[in-house]
matplotlib code that plots the C-alpha trace (Angstrom):
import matplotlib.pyplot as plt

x = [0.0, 2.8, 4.9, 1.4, 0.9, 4.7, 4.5, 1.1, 2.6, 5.6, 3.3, 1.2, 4.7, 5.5, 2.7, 2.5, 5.9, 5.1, 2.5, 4.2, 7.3, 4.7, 3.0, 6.5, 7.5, 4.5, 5.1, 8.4, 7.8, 5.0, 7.5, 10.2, 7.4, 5.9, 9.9, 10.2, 6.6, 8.3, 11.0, 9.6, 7.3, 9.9, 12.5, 11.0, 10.6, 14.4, 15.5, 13.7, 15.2, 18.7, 17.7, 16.2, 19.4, 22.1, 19.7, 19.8, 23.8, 24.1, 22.5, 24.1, 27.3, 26.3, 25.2, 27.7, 30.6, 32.7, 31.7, 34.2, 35.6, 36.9, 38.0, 40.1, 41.2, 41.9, 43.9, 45.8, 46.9, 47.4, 50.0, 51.8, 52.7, 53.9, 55.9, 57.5, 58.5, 59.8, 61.7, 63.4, 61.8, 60.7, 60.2, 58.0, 56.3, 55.3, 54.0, 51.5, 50.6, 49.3, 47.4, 46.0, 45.1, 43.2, 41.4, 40.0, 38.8, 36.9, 35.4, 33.3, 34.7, 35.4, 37.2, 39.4, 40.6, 41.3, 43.5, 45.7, 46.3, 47.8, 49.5, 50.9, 52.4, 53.5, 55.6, 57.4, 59.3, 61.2, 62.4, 59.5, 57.1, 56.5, 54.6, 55.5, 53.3, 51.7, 50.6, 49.2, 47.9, 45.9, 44.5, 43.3, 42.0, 39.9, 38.1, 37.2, 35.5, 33.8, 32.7, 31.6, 29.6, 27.8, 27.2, 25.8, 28.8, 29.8, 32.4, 33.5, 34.0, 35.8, 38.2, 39.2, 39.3, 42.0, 43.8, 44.1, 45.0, 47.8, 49.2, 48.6, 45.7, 44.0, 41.5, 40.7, 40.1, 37.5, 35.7, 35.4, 33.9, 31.3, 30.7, 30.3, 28.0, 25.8, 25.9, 24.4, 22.1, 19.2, 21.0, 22.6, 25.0, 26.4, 26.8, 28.6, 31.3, 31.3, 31.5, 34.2, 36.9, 36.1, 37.3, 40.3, 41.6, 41.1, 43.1, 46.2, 49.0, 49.7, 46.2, 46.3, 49.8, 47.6, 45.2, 47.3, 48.9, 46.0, 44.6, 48.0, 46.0, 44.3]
y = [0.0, 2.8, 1.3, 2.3, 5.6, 6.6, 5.5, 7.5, 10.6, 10.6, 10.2, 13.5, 15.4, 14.7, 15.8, 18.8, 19.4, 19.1, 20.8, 24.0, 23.3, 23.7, 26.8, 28.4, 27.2, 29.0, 32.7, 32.3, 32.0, 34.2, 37.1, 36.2, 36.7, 39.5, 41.4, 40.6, 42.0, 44.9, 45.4, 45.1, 47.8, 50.2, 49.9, 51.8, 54.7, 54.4, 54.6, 57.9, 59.2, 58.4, 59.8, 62.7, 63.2, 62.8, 65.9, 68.3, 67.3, 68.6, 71.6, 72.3, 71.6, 74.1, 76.8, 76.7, 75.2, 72.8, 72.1, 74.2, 71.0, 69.1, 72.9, 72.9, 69.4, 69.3, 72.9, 71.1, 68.0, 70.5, 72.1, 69.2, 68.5, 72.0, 72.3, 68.7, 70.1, 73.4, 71.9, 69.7, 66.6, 64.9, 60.9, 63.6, 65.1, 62.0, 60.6, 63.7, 64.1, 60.1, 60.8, 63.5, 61.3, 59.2, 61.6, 63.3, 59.6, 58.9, 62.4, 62.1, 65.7, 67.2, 70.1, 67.9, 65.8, 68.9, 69.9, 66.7, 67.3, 70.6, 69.5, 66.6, 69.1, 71.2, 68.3, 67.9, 65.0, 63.4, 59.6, 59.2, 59.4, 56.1, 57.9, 61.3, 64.3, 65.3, 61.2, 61.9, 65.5, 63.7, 60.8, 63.3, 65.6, 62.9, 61.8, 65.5, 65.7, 62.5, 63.6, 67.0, 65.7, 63.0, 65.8, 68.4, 70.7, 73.4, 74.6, 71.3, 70.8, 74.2, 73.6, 69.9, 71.3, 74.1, 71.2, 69.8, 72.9, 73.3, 69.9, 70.6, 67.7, 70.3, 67.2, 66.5, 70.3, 70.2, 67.5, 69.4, 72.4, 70.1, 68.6, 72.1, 73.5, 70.2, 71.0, 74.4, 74.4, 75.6, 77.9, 81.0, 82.2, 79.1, 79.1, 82.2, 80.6, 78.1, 80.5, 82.7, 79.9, 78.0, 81.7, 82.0, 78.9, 78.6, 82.2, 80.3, 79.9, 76.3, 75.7, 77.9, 76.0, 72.6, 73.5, 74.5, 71.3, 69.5, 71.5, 71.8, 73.0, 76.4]
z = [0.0, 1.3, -2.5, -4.1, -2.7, -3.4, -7.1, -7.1, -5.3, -7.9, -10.5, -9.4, -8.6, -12.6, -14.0, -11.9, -12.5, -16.9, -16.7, -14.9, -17.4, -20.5, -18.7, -18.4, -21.6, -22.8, -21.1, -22.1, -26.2, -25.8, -24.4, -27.4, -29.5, -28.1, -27.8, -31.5, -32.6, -30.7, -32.1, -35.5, -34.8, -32.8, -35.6, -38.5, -35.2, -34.1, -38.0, -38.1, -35.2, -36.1, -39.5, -37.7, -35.2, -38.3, -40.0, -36.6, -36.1, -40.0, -39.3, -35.8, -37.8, -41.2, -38.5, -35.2, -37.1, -35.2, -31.4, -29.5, -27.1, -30.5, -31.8, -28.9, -28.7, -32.5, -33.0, -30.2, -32.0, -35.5, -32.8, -31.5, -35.6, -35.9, -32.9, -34.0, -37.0, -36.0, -33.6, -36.4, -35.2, -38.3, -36.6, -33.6, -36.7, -38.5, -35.0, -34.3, -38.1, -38.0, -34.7, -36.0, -39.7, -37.6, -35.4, -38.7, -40.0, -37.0, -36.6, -40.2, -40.6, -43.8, -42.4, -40.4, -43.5, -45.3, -42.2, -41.8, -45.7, -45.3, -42.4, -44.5, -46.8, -43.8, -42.7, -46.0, -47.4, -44.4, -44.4, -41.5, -44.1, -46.3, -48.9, -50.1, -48.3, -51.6, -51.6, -48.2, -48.8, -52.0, -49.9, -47.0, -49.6, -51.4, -48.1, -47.8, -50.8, -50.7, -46.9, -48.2, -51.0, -49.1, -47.0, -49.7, -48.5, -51.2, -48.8, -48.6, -52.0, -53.0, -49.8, -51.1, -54.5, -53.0, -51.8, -55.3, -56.7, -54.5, -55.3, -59.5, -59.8, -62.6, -63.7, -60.3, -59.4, -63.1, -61.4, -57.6, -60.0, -61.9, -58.3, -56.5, -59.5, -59.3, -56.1, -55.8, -58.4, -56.2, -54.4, -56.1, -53.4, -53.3, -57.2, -57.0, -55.0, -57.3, -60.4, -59.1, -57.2, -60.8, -62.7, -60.1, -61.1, -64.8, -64.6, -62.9, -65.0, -64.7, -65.8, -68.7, -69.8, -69.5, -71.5, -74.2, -73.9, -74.2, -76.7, -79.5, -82.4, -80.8]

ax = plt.figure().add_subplot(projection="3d")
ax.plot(x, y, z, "-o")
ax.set_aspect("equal")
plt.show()
């Protein structure tokens, strides 16, 4: 009889015991679900405000310029190059200029690429450097253009194309121009910038002996 009511008792303990297992089991797929229905539904909200943020930092940007702790924090590492290289500390120079490269990458900042470039050129050819400075000025000067473009950034544009007119890229300057114009079509005080850095430059000597070059027959 006590055999009987044990295997009965153990019995009842395991099928309590399922049962709770399959009501847990239960809440707990029903909260997966429910955190996924969730998500699905917050998503589309959270893309427009990170859309919405990216748009306010933009403008925040366009109006107030750079915020004034990375002004402050970034003049200072443009400095720490200089002083190297006054100082006649090339390997110093080389050391400050690549901290400062990689500062303006992870910034997003076309204004701070086009300000590692001219430091680049600033620094000069030393033996620190494994590619000449115009090679580094270039790359630097590229990212700025692409960032300022992405960004619908005339400024942007005409500084990066300064940067390739200082190095003598007179193709790649044409292309910043045709980029800039494209660029301010809807906005004529824009295009005027446009119109009179693209009427500096096609004044400039070295462009007027490329074009004859490339033109022989006029």
């Amino acid at each position: 009889m006590a055999m009987i009511l044990r295997r009965t008792v153990l019995a009842v303990s395991i099928g309590v015991g399922l049962v709770l297992f399959g009501v847990l089991s239960g809440i707990v797929i029903d909260r997966l679900r429910f955190d996924r229905q969730r998500a699905a539904v917050l998503k589309p909200y959270e893309d427009a405000l990170r859309g919405r943020n990216e748009v306010l930092m933009r403008l925040e940007l366009a109006t107030n310029g750079r915020h004034p702790a990375f002004d402050a924090q970034w003049r200072r590492s443009l400095q720490d190059v200089d002083d190297a290289r006054q100082t006649g500390s090339s390997g110093r120079a080389v050391a400050a200029w690549r901290d400062a490269y990689g500062a303006a990458l992870r910034s997003g900042r076309w204004d701070a690429m086009i300000d590692v470039g001219d430091a680049a050129l600033r620094v000069g050819a030393v033996p620190e450097f494994r590619e000449s400075p115009d090679a580094a000025a270039r790359r630097s000067y590229l990212t700025a253009l692409f960032r300022a473009r992405g960004q619908a950034s005339v400024d942007g544009v005409l500084s990066a194309c300064r940067g390739f007119a200082l190095l003598g890229d007179v193709a790649v300057v044409r292309q910043c121009i045709e980029i800039g114009h494209e660029l301010a079509k809807s906005d004529p005080v824009a295009g005027g910038r446009v119109a009179a850095f693209a009427g500096r430059f096609m004044s400039h000597p070295v462009v007027a002996v490329d074009k004859a070059a490339a033109e022989p027959g006029l």
